[in-house]
Structures are given as C-alpha cells and as structure tokens.
C-alpha positions in Angstrom: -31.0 -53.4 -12.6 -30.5 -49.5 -11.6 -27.5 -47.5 -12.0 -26.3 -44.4 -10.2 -24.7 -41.8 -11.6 -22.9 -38.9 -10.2 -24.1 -35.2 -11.7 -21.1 -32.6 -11.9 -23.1 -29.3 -11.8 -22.4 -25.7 -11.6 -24.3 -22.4 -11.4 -25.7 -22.8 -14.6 -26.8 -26.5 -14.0 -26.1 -29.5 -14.9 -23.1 -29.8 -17.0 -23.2 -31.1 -20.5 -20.7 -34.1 -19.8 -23.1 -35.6 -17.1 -25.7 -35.4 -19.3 -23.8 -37.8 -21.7 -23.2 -39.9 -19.1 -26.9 -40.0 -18.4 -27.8 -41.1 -21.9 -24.5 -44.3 -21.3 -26.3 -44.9 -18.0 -30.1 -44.8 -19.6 -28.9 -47.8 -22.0 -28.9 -50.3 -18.8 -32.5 -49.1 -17.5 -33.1 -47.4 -14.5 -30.7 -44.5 -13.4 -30.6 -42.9 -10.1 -28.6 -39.4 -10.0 -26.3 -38.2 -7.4 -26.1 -34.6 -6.6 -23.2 -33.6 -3.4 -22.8 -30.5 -2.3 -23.6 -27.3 0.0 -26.2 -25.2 -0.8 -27.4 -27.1 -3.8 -31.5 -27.1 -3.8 -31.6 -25.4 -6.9 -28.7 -27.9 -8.6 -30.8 -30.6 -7.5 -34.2 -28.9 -9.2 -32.5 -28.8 -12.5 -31.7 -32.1 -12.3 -34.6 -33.5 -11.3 -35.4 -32.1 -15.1 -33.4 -34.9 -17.0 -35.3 -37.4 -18.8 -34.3 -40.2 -17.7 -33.4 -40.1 -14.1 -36.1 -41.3 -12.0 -34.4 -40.2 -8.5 -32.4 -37.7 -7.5 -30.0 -38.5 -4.2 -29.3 -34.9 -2.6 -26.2 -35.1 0.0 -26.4 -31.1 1.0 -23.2 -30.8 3.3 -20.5 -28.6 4.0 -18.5 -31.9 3.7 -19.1 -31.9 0.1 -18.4 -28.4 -1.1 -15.7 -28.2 -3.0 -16.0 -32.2 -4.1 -12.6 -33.6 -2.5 -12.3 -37.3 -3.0 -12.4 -38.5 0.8 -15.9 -37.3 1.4 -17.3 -38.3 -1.9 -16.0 -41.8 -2.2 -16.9 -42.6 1.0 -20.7 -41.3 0.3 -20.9 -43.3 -2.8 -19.8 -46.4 -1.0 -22.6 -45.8 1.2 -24.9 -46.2 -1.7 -23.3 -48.3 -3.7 -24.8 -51.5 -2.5 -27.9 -50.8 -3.8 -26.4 -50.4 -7.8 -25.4 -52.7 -10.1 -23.4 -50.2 -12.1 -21.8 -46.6 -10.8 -21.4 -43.9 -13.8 -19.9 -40.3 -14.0 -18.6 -38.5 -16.9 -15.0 -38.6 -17.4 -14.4 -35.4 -16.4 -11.6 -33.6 -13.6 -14.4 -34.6 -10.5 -15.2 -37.8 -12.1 -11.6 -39.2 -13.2 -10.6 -37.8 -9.1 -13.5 -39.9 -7.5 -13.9 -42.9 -9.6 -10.6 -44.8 -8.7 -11.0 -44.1 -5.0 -14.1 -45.7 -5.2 -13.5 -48.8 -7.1 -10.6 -49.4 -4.6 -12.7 -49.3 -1.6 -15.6 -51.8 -3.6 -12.4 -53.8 -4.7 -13.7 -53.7 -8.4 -11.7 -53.0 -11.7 -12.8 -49.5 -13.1 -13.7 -49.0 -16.4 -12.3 -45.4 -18.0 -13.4 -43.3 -20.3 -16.1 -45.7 -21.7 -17.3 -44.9 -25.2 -20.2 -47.4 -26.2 -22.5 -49.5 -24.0 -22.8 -53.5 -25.1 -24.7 -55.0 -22.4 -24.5 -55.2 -18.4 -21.3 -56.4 -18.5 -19.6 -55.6 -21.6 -18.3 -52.2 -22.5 -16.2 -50.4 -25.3 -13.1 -47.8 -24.6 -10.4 -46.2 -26.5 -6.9 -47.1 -26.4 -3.6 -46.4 -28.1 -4.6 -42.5 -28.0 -7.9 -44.1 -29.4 -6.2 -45.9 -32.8 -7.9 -49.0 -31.1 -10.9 -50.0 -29.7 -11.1 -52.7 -26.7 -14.4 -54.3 -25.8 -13.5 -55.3 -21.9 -16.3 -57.5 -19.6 -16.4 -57.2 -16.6 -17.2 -59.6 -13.9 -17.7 -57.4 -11.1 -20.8 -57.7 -8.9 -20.7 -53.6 -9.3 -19.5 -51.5 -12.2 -17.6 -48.5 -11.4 -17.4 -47.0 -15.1 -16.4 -43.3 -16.5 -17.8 -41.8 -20.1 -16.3 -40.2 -22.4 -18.9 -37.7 -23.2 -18.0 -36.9 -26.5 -19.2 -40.5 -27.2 -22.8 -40.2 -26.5 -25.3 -37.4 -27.2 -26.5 -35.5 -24.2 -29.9 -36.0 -22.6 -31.7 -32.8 -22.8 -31.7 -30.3 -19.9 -35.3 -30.6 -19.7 -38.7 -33.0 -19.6 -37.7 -35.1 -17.0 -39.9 -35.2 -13.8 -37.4 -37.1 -11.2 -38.2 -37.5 -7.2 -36.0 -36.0 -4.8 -34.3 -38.1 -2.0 -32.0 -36.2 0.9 -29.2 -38.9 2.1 -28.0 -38.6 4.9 -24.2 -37.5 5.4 -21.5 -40.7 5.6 -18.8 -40.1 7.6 -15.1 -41.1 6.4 -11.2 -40.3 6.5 -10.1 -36.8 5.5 -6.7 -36.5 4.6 -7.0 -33.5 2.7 -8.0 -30.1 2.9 -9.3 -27.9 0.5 -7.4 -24.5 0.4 -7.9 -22.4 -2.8 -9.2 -22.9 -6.3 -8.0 -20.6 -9.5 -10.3 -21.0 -12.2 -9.9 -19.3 -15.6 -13.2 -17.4 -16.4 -14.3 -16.5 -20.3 -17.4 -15.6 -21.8 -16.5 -17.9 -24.6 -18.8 -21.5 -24.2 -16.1 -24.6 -22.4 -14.3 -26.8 -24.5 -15.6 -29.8 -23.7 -19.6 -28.4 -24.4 -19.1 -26.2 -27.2 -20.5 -26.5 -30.8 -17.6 -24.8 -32.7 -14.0 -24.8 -31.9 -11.5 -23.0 -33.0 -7.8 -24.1 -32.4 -4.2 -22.9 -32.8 -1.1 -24.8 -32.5 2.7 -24.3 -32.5 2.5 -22.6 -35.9 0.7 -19.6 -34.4 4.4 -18.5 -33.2 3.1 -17.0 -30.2 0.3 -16.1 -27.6 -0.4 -12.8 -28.8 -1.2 -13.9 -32.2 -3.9 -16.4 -30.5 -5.5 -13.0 -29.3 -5.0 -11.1 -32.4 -5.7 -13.6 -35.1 -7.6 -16.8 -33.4 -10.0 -14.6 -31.1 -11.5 -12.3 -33.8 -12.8 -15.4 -35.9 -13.8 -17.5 -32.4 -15.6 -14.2 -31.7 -17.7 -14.5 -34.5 -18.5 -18.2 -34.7 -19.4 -17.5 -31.0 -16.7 -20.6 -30.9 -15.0 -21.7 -27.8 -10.8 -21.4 -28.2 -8.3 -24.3 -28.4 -4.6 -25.4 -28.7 -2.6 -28.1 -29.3 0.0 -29.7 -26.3 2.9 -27.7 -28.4 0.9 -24.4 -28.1 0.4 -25.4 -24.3 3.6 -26.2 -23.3 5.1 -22.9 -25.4 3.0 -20.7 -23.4 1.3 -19.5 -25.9 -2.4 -20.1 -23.8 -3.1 -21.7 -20.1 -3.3 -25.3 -20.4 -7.0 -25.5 -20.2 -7.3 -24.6 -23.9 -5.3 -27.7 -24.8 -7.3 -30.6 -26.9 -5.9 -33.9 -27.1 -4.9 -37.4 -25.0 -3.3 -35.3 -22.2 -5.9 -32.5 -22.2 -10.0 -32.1 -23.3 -11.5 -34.5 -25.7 -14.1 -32.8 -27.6 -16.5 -33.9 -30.4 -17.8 -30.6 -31.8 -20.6 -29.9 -34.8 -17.5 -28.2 -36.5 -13.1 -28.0 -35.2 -11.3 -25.8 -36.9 -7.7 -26.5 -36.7 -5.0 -23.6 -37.6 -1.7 -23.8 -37.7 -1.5 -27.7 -35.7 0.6 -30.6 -37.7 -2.0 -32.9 -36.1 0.1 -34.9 -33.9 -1.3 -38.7 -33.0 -1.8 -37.3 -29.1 -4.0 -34.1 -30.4 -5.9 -36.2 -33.3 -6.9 -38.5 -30.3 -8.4 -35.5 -28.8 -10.8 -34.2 -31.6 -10.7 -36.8 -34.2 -14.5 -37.5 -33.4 -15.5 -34.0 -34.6 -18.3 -34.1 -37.1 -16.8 -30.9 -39.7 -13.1 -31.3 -39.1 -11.3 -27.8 -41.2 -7.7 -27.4 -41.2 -5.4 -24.7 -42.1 -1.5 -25.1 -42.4 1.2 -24.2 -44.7 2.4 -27.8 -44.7 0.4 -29.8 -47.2 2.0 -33.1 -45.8 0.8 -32.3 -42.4 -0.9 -35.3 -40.6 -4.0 -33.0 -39.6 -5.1 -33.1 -43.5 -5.4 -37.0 -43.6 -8.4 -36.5 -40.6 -9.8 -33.4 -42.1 -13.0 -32.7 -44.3 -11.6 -29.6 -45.4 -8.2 -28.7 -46.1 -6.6 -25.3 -47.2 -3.0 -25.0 -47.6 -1.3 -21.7 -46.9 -0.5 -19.3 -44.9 -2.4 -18.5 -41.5 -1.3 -15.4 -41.3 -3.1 -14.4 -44.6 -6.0 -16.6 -44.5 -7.4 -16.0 -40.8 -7.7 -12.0 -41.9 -9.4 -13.0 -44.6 -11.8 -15.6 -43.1 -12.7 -12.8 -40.3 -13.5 -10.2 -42.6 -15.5 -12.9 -44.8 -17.6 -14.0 -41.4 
C-alpha cells in the first residue's frame, strides 16, 4: 500500500503543513511525494530530505507555476492509479486541488482529516470541531486533506528520498493565471508558528493592533492574529484571522487579547497547547478554553506585559 502526497513548498522549502501531512501519510506505510512546478530542482532537494518519503515525483513545467487547479488535477490523475490513498495538507493549494481531483476519480473526499484509524477509516472535525466523525471510506483510492495542526511535523531533515522526473500530462485550461498579491512580514506564518498573539474586536481599532499587539508579538518573536470580528472591522487583512472561516493553528502557546471567544474562532485555536486570554469581560466564552485567564483591561495590561518581556 503507497500513498502520494502532494508537497506545497516555497523558497524556504518545504512548508510546515506538508510536513504534517507527511507524518498522516507515513501512518499507512509507504509515501511517495509530489513536487509541481517551474524551476524547482532545489524544492525538490529539500524534499528529498523528509524522513519518510521514499520518492520524490518532480513535474518541472511552466504548466505548473503558479499551481492552478486544471494542470494539477489532471497530473495527479495521471498518477493516481498507482496509489491507494492521495494526501495534501489542508491548506489554500490543497483545499483548491483536492475536490477537482476526487471528481475526476469519482471518489468521496475526505477534508481536513485529523487522525488516521486504518486504510479505510479516518477521523475529522465537524460542527466548528464540537464533534468528531470517524467516516470509512470504500473508495478503491483515497483522496484525503489534513489538518496539520493535528499531527506533528516530520522534520526538515534525515530523509534520503530518490528523485523521479514525470513527464508533463496534458489537460483542459479554463483559467488563466494573471496576478498574485501576497502580504509579506518578517513575523513567522500563522499556520507554522510557535507563539501567537491575537486581538479581537475589543482592540477598537487597527492602529492599536500596531501600537499595542505588535510590541509584545515583537518580543515573543510571535506571529500576529485576529478574530473574524477584528477581520471583518478592518482592523488587519484577513490573512491574520484564526478560526472555522480562516487559519486553524495549534501553537506551543495562543495568546488571546481582547476576543469574547466566539464558537467559530475557538474552533480555530482550541487545539493550542498554552491557551492565555486577556479580556475585561470575566464571563467571556474565551476563559472556559483557556489555561490562563486575566481579567482587565487590555489597554493597561499589554503595556505592562511589554515592558515586563
């Protein structure tokens, strides 16, 4: 039984979610990885680092430069005969290819997985993750996501995996690729970062997030997040916001400021191991999921804790 799982990479490497969805895919045995792109000898080098993957599938084509759905599904079809299970981390690239895929195998995808049983038997959240559901699947191939928070990443090294080029597999193109606007911080990404440090609605507005939030991220060399209310205020761009409709996250330690802790957010960061939060509301929800609660003002207490740091 061999699986195949497709590697979301950047400049840096491989990114942390794929290597969660490595360690989901390692539980079944055998993993093949799947690197497409242009350009991407030196992606596929670092890859052929994880332990665990004992091939690397390079596609290296202009077709597959900017990862549109067309191209990529019909690539992974190509191979997909040749796998009982297809993974990739339930990330923008994964949660855009995966569905296209499983409609041109005719199988049932599996989202957002969060615990491996067997071959055929997997866990995933529901209800904004209140509820788990164990689904089976009798599909002759799997086409599953991960939640990476879930499963703790393979590391980005020690692995000694064999290289394969594959050749390039023709398919419709209904869509062009045109521009891309990425927002760009020194700070690490949400979804990989050890520390988090989050406002919500009670921050008032999005200069405070810069004047009071930033200073103490700073510090903790955290990465910054927000609640949907902060989001949709325009307090911060929407890819700070944690929760069902945004990044789920499972740092080392999530400190919460100023969010009430609706059930959409909680489902977003509940899985934190250190969970702190800081509100003037001692009701709020966000105390009955934290390890640590202070009651009080933000605006007094954030000062404070940068000065303390």
């Amino acid at each position: 039984m061999t699986s195949l799982l497709i590697l979301d990479f950047d400049e840096h490497g491989i990114k942390q979610p794929s290597r969660s969805a490595l360690a989901a895919a390692a539980k079944l045995g055998e993993v093949h990885g799947l690197l497409a792109g242009a350009g991407i000898a030196a992606a596929a080098a670092a890859a052929a680092q994880l332990p665990g993957l004992a091939k690397i599938l390079v596609a290296d084509d202009a077709a597959y430069a900017n990862a549109l759905a067309e191209p990529f599904a019909s690539l992974i079809v190509s191979l997909a005969g040749q796998y009982s299970h297809i993974f990739a981390a339930a990330t923008a690239v994964g949660k855009n290819i995966m569905p296209r895929v499983a409609a041109l195998l005719d199988a049932q995808p599996i989202s957002d997985i969060s615990d491996v049983i067997d071959a055929d038997t997997f866990i995933r959240p529901i209800y904004a993750g209140n509820a788990l559901a164990t689904v089976k699947s009798s599909d002759a191939i799997k086409i599953l996501t991960v939640r990476a928070s879930s499963f703790d990443p393979v590391a980005p090294t020690g692995g000694a995996a064999t290289i394969e080029a594959v050749a390039h597999a023709p398919g419709p193109v209904q869509s062009t690729f045109v521009s891309a606007e990425l927002s760009k911080s020194e700070r690490p990404e949400l979804t990989a970062a050890k520390i988090i440090v989050s406002g919500g609605r009670g921050m008032q507005n999005g200069e405070n997030f810069g004047k009071l939030i930033d200073p103490v991220a700073d510090k903790l060399h955290a990465a910054v997040g927000a609640s949907r209310a902060a989001v949709d205020a325009g307090f911060v761009p929407n890819d700070y916001q944690v929760g069902q409709t945004g990044k789920i996250v499972a740092p080392d330690l999530y400190l919460a400021v100023g969010i009430s802790g609706a059930i959409q957010h909680l489902a977003g960061m509940k899985d934190s191991k250190v969970i702190v939060a800081i509100n003037k509301d001692e009701d709020a929800p966000i105390f009955q999921v934290a390890d640590y609660g202070l009651v009080g003002d933000l605006f007094t207490i954030l000062p404070e804790l940068e000065k303390s740091l």
